[in-house]
MIPASE-275323 format. One record per residue (C-alpha): residue number from 1; x, z, y. Coordinates in nm, 2 decimals. Example, Ala and Ser with C-alpha at 12.3 -4.5 7.8 and 13.67 -1.06 7.14 Angstrom:
<pts>
<pt 1, <1.23, 0.78, -0.45>>
<pt 2, <1.37, 0.71, -0.11>>
</pts>
This chain:
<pts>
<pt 1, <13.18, 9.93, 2.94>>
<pt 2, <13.08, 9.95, 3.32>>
<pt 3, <13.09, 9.56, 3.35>>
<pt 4, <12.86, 9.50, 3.00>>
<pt 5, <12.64, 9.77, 3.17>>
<pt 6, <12.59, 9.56, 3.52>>
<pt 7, <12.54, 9.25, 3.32>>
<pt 8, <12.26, 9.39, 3.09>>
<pt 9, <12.12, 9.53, 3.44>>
<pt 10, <12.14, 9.21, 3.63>>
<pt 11, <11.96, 9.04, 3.27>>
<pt 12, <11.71, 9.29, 3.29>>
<pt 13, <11.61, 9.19, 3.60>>
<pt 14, <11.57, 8.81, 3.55>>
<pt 15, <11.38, 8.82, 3.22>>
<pt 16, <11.13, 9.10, 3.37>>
<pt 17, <10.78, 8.99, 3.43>>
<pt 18, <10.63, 9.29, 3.61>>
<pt 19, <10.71, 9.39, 3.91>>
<pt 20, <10.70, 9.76, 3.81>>
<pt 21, <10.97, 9.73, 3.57>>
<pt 22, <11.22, 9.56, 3.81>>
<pt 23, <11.12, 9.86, 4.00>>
<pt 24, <11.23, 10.14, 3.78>>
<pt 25, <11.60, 9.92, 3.73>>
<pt 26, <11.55, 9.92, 4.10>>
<pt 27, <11.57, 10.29, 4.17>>
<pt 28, <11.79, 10.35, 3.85>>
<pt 29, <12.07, 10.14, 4.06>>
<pt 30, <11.98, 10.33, 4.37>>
<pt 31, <12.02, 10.65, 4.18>>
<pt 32, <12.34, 10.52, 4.06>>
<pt 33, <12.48, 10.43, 4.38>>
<pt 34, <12.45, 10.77, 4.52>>
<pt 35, <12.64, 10.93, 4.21>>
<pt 36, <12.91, 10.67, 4.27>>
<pt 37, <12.93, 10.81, 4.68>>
<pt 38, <12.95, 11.13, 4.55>>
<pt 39, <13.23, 11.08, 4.30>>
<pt 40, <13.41, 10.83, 4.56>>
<pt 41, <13.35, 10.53, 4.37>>
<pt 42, <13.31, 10.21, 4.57>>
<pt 43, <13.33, 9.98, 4.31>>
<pt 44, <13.06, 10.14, 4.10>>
<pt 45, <12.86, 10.21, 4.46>>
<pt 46, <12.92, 9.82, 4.53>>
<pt 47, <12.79, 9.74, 4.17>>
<pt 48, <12.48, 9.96, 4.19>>
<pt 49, <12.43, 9.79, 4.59>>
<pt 50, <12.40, 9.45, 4.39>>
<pt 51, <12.18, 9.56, 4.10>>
<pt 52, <11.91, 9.70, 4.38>>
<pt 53, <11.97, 9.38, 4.57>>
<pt 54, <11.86, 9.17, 4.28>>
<pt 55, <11.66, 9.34, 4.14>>
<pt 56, <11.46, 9.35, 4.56>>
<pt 57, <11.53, 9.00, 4.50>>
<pt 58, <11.31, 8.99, 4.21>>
<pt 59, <11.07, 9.19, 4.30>>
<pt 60, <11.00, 8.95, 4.63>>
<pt 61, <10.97, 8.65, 4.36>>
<pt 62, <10.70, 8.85, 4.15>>
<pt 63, <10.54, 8.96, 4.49>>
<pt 64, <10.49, 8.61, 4.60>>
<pt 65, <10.30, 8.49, 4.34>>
<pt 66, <10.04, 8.77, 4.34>>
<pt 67, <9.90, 8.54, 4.65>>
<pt 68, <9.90, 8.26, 4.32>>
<pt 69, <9.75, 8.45, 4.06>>
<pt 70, <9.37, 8.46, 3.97>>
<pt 71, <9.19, 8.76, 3.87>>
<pt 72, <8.89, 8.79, 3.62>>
<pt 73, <8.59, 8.88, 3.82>>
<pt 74, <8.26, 9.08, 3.63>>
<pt 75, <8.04, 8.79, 3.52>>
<pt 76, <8.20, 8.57, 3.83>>
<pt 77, <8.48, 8.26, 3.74>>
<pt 78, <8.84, 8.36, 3.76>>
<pt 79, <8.91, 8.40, 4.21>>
<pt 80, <9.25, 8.43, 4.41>>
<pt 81, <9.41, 8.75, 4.44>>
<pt 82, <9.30, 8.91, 4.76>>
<pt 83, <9.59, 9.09, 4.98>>
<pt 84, <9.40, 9.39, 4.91>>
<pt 85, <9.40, 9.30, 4.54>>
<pt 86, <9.79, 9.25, 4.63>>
<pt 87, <9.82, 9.60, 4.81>>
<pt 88, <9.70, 9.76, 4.54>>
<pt 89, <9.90, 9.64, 4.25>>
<pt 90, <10.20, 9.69, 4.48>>
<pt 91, <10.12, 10.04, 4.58>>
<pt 92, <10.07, 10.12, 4.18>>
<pt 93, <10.42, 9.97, 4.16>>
<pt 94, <10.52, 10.23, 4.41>>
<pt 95, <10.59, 9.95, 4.67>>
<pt 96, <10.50, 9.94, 4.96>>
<pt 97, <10.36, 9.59, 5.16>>
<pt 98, <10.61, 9.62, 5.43>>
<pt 99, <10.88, 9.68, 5.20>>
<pt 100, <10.73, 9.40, 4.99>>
<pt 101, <10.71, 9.12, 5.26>>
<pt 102, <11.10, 9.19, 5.31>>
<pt 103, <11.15, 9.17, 4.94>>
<pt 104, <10.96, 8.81, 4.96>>
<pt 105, <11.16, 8.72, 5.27>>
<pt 106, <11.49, 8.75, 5.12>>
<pt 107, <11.39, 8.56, 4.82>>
<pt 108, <11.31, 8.30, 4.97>>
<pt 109, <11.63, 8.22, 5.08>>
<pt 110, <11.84, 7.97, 4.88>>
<pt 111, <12.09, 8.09, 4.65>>
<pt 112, <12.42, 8.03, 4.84>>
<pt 113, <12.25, 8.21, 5.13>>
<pt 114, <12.15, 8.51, 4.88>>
<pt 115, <12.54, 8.56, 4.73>>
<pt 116, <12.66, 8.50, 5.09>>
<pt 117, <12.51, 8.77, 5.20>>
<pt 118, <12.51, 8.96, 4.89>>
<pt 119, <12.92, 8.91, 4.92>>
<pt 120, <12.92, 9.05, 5.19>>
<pt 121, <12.75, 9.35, 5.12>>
<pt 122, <12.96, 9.41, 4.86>>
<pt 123, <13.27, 9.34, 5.11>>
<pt 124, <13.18, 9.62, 5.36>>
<pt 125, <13.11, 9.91, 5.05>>
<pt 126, <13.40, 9.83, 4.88>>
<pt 127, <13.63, 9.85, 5.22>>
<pt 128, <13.45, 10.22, 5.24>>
<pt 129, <13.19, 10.09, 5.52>>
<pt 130, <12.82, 10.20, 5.36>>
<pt 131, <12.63, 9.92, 5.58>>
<pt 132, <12.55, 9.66, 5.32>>
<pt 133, <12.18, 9.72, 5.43>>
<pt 134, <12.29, 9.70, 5.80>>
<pt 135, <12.46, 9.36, 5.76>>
<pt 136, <12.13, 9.24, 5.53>>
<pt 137, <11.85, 9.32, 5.81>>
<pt 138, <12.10, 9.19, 6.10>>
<pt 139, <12.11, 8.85, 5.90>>
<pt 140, <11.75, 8.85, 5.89>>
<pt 141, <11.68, 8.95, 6.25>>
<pt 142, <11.94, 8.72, 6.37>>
<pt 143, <11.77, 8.42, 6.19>>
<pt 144, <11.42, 8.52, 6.29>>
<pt 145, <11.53, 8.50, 6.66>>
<pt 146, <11.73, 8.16, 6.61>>
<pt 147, <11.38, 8.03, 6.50>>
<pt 148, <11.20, 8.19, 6.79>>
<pt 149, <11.40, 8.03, 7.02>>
<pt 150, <11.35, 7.69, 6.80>>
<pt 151, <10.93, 7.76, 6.85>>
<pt 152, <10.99, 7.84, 7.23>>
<pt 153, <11.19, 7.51, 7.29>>
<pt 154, <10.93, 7.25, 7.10>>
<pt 155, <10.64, 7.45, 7.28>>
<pt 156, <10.83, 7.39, 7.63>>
<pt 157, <10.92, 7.04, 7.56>>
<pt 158, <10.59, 6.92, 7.45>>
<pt 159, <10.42, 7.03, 7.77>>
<pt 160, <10.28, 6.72, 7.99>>
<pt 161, <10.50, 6.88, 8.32>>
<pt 162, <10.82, 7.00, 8.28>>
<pt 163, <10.88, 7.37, 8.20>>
<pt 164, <11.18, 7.56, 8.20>>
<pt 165, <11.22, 7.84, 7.92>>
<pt 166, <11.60, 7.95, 8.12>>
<pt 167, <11.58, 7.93, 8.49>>
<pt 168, <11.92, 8.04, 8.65>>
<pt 169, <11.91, 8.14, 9.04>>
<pt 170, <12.20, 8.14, 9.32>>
<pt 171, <12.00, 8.24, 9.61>>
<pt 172, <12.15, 8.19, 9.96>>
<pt 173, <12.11, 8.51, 10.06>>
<pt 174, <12.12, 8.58, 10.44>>
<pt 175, <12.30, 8.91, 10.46>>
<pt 176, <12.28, 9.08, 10.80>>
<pt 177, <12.60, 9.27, 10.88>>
<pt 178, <12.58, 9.61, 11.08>>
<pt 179, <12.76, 9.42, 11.38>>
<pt 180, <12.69, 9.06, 11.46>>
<pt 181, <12.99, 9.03, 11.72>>
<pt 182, <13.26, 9.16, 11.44>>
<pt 183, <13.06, 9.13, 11.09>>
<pt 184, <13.02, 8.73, 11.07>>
<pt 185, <13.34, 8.63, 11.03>>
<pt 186, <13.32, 8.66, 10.65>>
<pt 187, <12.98, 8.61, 10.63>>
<pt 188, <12.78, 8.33, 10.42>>
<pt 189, <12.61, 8.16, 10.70>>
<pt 190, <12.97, 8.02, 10.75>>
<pt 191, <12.97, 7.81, 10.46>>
<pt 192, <12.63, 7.66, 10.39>>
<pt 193, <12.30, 7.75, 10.53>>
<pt 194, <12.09, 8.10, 10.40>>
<pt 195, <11.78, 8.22, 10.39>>
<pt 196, <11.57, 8.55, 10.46>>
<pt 197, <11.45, 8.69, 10.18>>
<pt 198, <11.10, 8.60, 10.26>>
<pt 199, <11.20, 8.25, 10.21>>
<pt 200, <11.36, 8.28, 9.91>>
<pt 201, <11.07, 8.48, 9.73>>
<pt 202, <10.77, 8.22, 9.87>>
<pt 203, <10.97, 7.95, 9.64>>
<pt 204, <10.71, 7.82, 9.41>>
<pt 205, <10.92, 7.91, 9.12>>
<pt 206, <10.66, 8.05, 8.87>>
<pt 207, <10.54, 7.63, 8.85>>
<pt 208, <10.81, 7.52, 8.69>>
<pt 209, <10.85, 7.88, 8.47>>
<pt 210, <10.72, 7.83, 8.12>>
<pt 211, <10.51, 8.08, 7.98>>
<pt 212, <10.78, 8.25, 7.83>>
<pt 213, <11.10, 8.22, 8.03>>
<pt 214, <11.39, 8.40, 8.13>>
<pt 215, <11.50, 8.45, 8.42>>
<pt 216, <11.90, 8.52, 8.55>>
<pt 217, <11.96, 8.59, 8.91>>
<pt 218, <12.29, 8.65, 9.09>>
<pt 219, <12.26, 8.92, 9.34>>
<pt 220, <12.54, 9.12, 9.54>>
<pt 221, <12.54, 9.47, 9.56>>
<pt 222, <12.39, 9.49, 9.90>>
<pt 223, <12.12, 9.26, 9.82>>
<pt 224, <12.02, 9.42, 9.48>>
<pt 225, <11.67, 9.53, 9.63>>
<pt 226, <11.61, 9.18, 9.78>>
<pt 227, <11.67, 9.02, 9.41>>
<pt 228, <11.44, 9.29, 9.28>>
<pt 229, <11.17, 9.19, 9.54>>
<pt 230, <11.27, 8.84, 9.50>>
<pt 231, <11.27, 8.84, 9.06>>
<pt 232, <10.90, 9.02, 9.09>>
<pt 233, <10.73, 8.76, 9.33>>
<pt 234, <10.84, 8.47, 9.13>>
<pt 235, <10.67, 8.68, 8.84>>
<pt 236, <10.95, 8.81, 8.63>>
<pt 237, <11.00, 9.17, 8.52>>
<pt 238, <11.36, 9.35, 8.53>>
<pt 239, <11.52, 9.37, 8.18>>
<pt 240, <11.87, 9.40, 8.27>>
<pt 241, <12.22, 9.29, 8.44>>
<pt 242, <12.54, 9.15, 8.36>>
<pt 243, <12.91, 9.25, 8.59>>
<pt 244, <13.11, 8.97, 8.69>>
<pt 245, <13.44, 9.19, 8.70>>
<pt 246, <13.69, 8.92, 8.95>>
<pt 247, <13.99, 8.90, 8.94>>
<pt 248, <14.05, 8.97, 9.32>>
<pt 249, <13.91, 9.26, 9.56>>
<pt 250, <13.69, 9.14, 9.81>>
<pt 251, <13.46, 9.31, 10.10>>
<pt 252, <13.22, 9.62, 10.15>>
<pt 253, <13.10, 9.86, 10.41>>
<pt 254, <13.09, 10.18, 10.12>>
<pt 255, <13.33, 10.02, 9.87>>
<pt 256, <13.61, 9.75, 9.82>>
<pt 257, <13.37, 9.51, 9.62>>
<pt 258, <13.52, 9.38, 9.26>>
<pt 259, <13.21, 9.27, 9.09>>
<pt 260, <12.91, 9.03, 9.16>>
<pt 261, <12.57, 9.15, 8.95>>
<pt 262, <12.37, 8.88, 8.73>>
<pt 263, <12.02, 9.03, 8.69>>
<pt 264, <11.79, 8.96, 8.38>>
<pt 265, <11.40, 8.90, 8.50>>
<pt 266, <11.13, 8.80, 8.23>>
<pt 267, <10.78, 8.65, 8.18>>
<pt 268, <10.60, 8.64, 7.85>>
<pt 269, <10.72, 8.69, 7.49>>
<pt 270, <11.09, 8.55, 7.51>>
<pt 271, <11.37, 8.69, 7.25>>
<pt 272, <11.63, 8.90, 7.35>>
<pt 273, <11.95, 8.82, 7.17>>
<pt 274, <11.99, 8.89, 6.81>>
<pt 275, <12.20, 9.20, 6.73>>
<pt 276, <12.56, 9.15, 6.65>>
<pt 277, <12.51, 8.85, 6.92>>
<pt 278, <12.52, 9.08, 7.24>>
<pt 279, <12.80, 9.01, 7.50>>
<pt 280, <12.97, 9.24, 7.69>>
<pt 281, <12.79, 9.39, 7.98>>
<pt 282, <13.08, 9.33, 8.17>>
<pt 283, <13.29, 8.98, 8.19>>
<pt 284, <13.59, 8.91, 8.37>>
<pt 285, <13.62, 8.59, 8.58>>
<pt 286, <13.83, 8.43, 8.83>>
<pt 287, <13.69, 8.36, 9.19>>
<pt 288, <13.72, 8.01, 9.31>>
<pt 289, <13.52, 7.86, 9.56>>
<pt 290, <13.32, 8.04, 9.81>>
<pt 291, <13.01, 8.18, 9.58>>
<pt 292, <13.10, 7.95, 9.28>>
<pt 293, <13.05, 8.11, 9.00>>
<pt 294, <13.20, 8.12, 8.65>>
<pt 295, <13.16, 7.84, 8.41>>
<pt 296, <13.14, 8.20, 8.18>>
<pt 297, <12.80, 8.33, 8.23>>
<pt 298, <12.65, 7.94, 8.17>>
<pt 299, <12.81, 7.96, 7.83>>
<pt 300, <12.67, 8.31, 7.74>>
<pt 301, <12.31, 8.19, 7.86>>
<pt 302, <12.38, 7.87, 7.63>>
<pt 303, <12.48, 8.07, 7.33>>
<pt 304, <12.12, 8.29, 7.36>>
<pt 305, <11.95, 7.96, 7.42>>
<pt 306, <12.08, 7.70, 7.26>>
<pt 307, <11.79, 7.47, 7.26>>
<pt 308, <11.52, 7.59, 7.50>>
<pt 309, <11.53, 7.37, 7.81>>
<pt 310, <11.72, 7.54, 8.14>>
<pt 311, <11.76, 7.46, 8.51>>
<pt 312, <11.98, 7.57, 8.75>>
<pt 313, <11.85, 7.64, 9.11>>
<pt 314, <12.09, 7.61, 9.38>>
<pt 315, <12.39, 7.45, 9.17>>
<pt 316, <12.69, 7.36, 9.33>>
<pt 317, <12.85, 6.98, 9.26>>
<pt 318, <12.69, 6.80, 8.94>>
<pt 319, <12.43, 6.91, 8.68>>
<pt 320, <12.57, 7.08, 8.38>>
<pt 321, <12.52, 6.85, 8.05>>
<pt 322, <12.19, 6.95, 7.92>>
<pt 323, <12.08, 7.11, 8.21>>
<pt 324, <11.86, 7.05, 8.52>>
<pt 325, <11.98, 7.14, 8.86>>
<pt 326, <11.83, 7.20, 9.19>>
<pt 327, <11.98, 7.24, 9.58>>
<pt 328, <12.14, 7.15, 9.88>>
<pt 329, <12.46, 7.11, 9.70>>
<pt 330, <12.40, 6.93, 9.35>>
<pt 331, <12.56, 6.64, 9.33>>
<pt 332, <12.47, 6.31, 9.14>>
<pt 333, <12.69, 6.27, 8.85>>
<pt 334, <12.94, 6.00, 8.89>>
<pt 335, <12.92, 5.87, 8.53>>
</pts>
C-alpha cells in the first residue's frame, strides 16, 4: 500500500501543470516526513524526503518557463512574462523567488546527477542521519565554487601580462637573534642569503597579482608580525593559517618550536574552498632540507585551485609541473 501510494505521488508530480499543485504534494510529503520522525520511520521519512525532492524538482521546471510564457496584455499583443509578473505567480503559489531559483537550479541538472544526489539523500535518512538537505546545498555550493574558480582561471589567462590567481611565498627572513656572538650558529644567514623585512615587503608583488588572487605565506613564529606587515604591503588581507606539525623539535627562545605557520592573504573576490573540501588546519610533515618545505601544502593549494594559474616565489630546485617559480634557488628543469 505504502509503495502504490509513493508511486501515485511521484505520478502526480510529473503530469501536474501548475506549479501550485506540485506545491500542495509538496508540503503533503513534508508533512509526511515529520509524522514518519515521529513514529521512527526512516523508510517512510526517506520516501516522503524524495516525494518533496521531486516534486522541488518540478516545481523548478514549471518556474523556468514563466521567464517563456507570454501574458495577454489589455488591448496590447501577447508580451514576456516580466520577473515581477514571475514573483507574483510564485508568491500566490506560496513560493518564494529565492526558494524558487534553487528549485530551477537543481532542475537543471541532468538526471543521473538528480538520482545521484537524490540516492544519496535517501542514504543518509535511512542510516538515521536527517541531512539529506545538508548533502543537497553542499553539492550545489561545491559546484558553484568549482566553476568560480573555472571563471577566475580563463579571466587570469586571457590577460595580455601574465597574472597569478595563487602566489605562494618563502621569504628569506633575516631573523635577528638576542645575541649575535652565540645566537648565529643556527641561524638562516648560514645557508643562503636573507633579507630585512623592508626588503621583502618593497617586492613589487601586487604586479604580477591578479585581481583576485590568493595569497600563502610561510612565516615562523617569531616572524608572524613581519609576514603580517609583509602580506598587507603586497596588498593582501589576512584570512587565515595553516600548522605544519614536523616530525622533529627544533629551536625557540619561549618554546621548543614543532610547527612552521602558512598564512592565508587575499585581494579581490577569490573562493574559499567549498565545504566538505576543507583540510585540516593542522598537517603533519617531515623536515628535510634546511627551510624546504613539504610537497603537502602544494597539493592542498592544488586541490582548491586546480586550474587557476600559480607561482611560487623563492622555490627551491626545479619548478613544480604547472607552476611558475621565482628565486635564487630555482633550478632549470633538466628534462
Amino acid at each position: 500500500m505504502k509503495l502504490v501510494k509513493y508511486d501515485a505521488a511521484c505520478r502526480a508530480i510529473g503530469e501536474a501543470k501548475r506549479i501550485d499543485d506540485v506545491k500542495s504534494i509538496k508540503d503533503k510529503a513534508e508533512a509526511m516526513r515529520a509524522y514518519a520522525r515521529q513514529i521512527k520511520n526512516p523508510q517512510l521519512e526517506a520516501d516522503a524526503w524524495e516525494i518533496r525532492k521531486r516534486a522541488e524538482d518540478r516545481i523548478g521546471g514549471l518556474s523556468a518557463k514563466l521567464e517563456k510564457s507570454t501574458l495577454a496584455g489589455k488591448g496590447k499583443r501577447n508580451l514576456p512574462a516580466s520577473g515581477k509578473v514571475k514573483a507574483e505567480e510564485l508568491k500566490a503559489a506560496g513560493i518564494s523567488t529565492s526558494a524558487a531559483q534553487r528549485y530551477e537550479k537543481f532542475n537543471q541538472l541532468s538526471d543521473a546527477e538528480k538520482e545521484k544526489r537524490i540516492a544519496k539523500g535517501r542514504a543518509a535518512i535511512e542510516a538515521g542521519k536527517s541531512i539529506a538537505d545538508a548533502i543537497i546545498t553542499q553539492e550545489d555550493k561545491r559546484e558553484r565554487r568549482e566553476e568560480r574558480e573555472r571563471e577566475l582561471a580563463d579571466k587570469i589567462t586571457a590577460l595580455p601580462d601574465k597574472r597569478y590567481g595563487v602566489i605562494v611565498a618563502d621569504p628569506e627572513w633575516q631573523f635577528e637573534p638576542w645575541s649575535r656572538e652565540s645566537g648565529m650558529d643556527r641561524a638562516a644567514d648560514n645557508h643562503y642569503p636573507t633579507s630585512v623585512t623592508e626588503v621583502i615587503a618593497a617586492r613589487n608583488v601586487p604586479s604580477i597579482a591578479a585581481k583576485d588572487c590568493v595569497l600563502f605565506l610561510w612565516a615562523t613564529a617569531p616572524m608572524m608580525p613581519h609576514a603580517l606587515l609583509v602580506m598587507g604591503a603586497w596588498g593582501f588581507d589576512y584570512r587565515s593559517q595553516v600548522v605544519w606539525k614536523k616530525d622533529r623539535m627544533g629551536t625557540g627562545y619561549w618554546f621548543r618550536n614543532w610547527h612552521e605557520l602558512l598564512l592565508v592573504g587575499v585581494r579581490g573576490n577569490i573562493p574559499a574552498p567549498a565545504p566538505g573540501t576543507q583540510w585540516d588546519s593542522v598537517i603533519d610533515g617531515d623536515v628535510a632540507g634546511h627551510s624546504t618545505k613539504p610537497g603537502r601544502f602544494l597539493e592542498m593549494i592544488e586541490q582548491y585551485f586546480p586550474t587557476i594559474p600559480k607561482i611560487e616565489l623563492n622555490r627551491r630546485g626545479p619548478a613544480r609541473p604547472g607552476w611558475d617559480a621565482w628565486g635564487n634557488e630555482v633550478e632549470e628543469d633538466a628534462a
